[in-house]
C-alpha positions in Angstrom: 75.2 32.0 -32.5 75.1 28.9 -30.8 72.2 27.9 -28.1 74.2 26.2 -25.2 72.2 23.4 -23.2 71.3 23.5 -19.7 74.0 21.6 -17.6 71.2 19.2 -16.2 70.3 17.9 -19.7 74.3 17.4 -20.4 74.2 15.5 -17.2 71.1 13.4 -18.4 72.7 12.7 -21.3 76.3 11.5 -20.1 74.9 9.1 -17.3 72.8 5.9 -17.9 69.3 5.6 -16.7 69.5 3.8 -13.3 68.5 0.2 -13.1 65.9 -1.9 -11.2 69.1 -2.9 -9.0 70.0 0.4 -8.4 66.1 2.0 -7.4 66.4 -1.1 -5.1 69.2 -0.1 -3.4 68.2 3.4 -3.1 65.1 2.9 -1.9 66.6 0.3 1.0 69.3 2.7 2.2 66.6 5.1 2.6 64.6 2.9 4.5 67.4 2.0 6.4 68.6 5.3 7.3 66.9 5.8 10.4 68.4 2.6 11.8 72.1 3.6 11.1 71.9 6.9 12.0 74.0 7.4 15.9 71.3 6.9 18.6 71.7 8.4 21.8 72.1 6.5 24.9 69.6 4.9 26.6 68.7 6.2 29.9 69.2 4.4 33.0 67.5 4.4 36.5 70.8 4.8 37.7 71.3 8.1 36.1 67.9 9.4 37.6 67.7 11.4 40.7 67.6 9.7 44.4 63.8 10.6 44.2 62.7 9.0 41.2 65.0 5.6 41.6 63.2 5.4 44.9 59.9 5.8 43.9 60.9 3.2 40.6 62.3 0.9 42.7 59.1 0.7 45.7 57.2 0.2 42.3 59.8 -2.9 41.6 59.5 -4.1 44.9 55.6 -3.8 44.9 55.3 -6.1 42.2 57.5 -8.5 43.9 55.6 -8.7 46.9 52.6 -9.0 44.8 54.2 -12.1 43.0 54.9 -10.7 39.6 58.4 -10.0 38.4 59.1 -6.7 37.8 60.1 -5.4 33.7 62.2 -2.4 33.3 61.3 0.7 35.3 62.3 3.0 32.5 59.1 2.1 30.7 57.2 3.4 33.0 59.6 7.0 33.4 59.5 9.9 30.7 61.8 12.9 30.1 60.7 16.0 29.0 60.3 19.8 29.9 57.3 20.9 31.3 58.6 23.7 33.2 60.4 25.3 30.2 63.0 26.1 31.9 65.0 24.0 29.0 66.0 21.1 32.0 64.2 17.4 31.2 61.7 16.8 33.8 60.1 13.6 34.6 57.0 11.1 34.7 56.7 8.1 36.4 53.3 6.7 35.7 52.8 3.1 37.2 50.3 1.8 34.3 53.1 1.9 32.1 55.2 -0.5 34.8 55.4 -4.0 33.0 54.8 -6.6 36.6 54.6 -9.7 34.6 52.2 -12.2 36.1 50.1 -9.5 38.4 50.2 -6.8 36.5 48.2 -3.4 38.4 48.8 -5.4 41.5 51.7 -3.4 42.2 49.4 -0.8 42.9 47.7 1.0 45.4 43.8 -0.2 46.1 42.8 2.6 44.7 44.2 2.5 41.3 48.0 3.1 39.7 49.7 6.3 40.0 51.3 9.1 38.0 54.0 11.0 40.0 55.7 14.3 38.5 59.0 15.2 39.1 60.5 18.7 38.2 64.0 19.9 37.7 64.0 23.2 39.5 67.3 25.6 38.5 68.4 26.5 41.8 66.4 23.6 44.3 67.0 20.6 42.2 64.7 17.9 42.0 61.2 18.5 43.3 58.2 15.6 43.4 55.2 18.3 42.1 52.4 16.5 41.8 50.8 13.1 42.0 47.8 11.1 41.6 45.6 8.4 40.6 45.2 7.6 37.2 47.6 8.1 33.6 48.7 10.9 31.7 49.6 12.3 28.1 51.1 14.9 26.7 49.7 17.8 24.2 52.6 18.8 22.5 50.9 22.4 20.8 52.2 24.6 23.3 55.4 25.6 24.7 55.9 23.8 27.0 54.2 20.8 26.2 50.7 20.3 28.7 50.8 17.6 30.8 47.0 16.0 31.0 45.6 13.5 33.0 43.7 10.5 32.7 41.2 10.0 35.2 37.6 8.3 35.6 35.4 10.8 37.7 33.1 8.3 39.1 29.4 9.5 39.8 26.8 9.1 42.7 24.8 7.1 40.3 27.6 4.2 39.8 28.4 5.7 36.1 31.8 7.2 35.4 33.5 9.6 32.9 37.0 10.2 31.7 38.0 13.2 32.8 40.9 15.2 31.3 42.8 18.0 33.3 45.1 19.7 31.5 48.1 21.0 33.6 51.1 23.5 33.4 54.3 23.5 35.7 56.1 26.8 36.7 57.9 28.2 39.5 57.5 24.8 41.6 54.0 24.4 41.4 51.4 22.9 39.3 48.4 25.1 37.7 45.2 23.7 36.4 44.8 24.8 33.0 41.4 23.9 31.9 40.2 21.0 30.3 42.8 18.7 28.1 41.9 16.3 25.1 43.8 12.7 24.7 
C-alpha cells in the first residue's frame, strides 16, 4: 500500500520559496492595510445638534475676542455612548479647543470647561452636566465611565487631582465613586 502525503507538503513542494522581493511586499501591504481600508466620514459641526454647535461656536468666538484664531471645534467634541442606550452621546471639553496664539484664553477665569451632552430616546438632546476641568473615559464597563479631571485645591494653597467617576442614565448624571486616568 502506498502512504499518500499531506496536501500541505504537495503544496510546499510545487511552489517556490518566496523571495526577499516578495516578504517585502507582503510585509508593506500589511502595513498599509489600515490606510486603504474605507474610513468613515469625518464628522462635522454641522451635523451636530443646535446645542452643541452653539456651545462650539461661543468657544470659536471666545477665542476670537481673546485674539487667537480659533482651530477646528471638532477636536475638542467626542462621540460615544454613555447612556447605553446604543445612541452616540457627546463631549465638548474646551482644553482640547486648539485657539492658536491665546490658547486657555478662550476660557472662563476660572478654568476651561467640559460640557456633556446626552441623546435621550424620546426628548432628544439634553446638556447633562458641566464643569470645570477635563475628562477621560474608562472603557471596562458597559457603558464606558465618563471621569473627570479636576484639581481640588486645599485651605493650605496645595492641590490634588481629583478623579470622579461618572455614569449617565435616565437624564441624569450619578456619581460613581472614584475613577483612575
Amino acid at each position: 500500500m502506498r502512504a499518500h502525503r499531506p496536501l500541505t507538503s504537495l503544496l510546499a513542494a510545487a511552489l517556490p520559496a518566496p523571495g526577499p522581493l516578495a516578504c517585502g511586499l507582503l510585509a508593506l501591504l500589511l502595513l498599509l492595510a489600515p490606510l486603504l481600508a474605507s474610513r468613515p466620514a469625518e464628522a462635522r459641526l454641522d451635523d451636530l445638534p443646535d446645542l452643541i454647535q452653539a456651545r462650539a461656536l461661543a468657544m470659536m468666538e471666545a477665542c476670537r475676542a481673546a485674539g487667537g484664531s480659533p482651530g477646528d471645534p471638532m477636536s475638542a467634541i467626542e462621540r460615544l455612548d454613555l447612556t447605553g442606550n446604543g445612541r452616540p452621546d457627546a463631549i465638548l471639553d474646551e482644553n482640547r479647543f486648539d485657539c492658536r496664539g491665546r490658547q486657555s484664553m478662550h476660557c472662563a477665569p476660572i478654568g476651561c470647561e467640559t460640557f456633556v451632552f446626552v441623546n435621550q430616546r424620546w426628548t432628544g438632546w439634553k446638556q447633562i452636566l458641566s464643569l470645570v476641568g477635563s475628562y477621560c473615559i474608562e472603557y471596562g464597563q458597559r457603558p464606558p465611565r465618563f471621569v473627570t479631571i479636576q484639581r481640588n485645591h486645599s485651605f493650605d494653597g496645595g492641590s490634588e487631582i481629583l478623579n470622579v467617576r461618572y455614569r449617565f442614565t435616565r437624564g441624569v448624571y450619578l456619581q460613581d465613586g472614584r475613577g483612575s486616568c
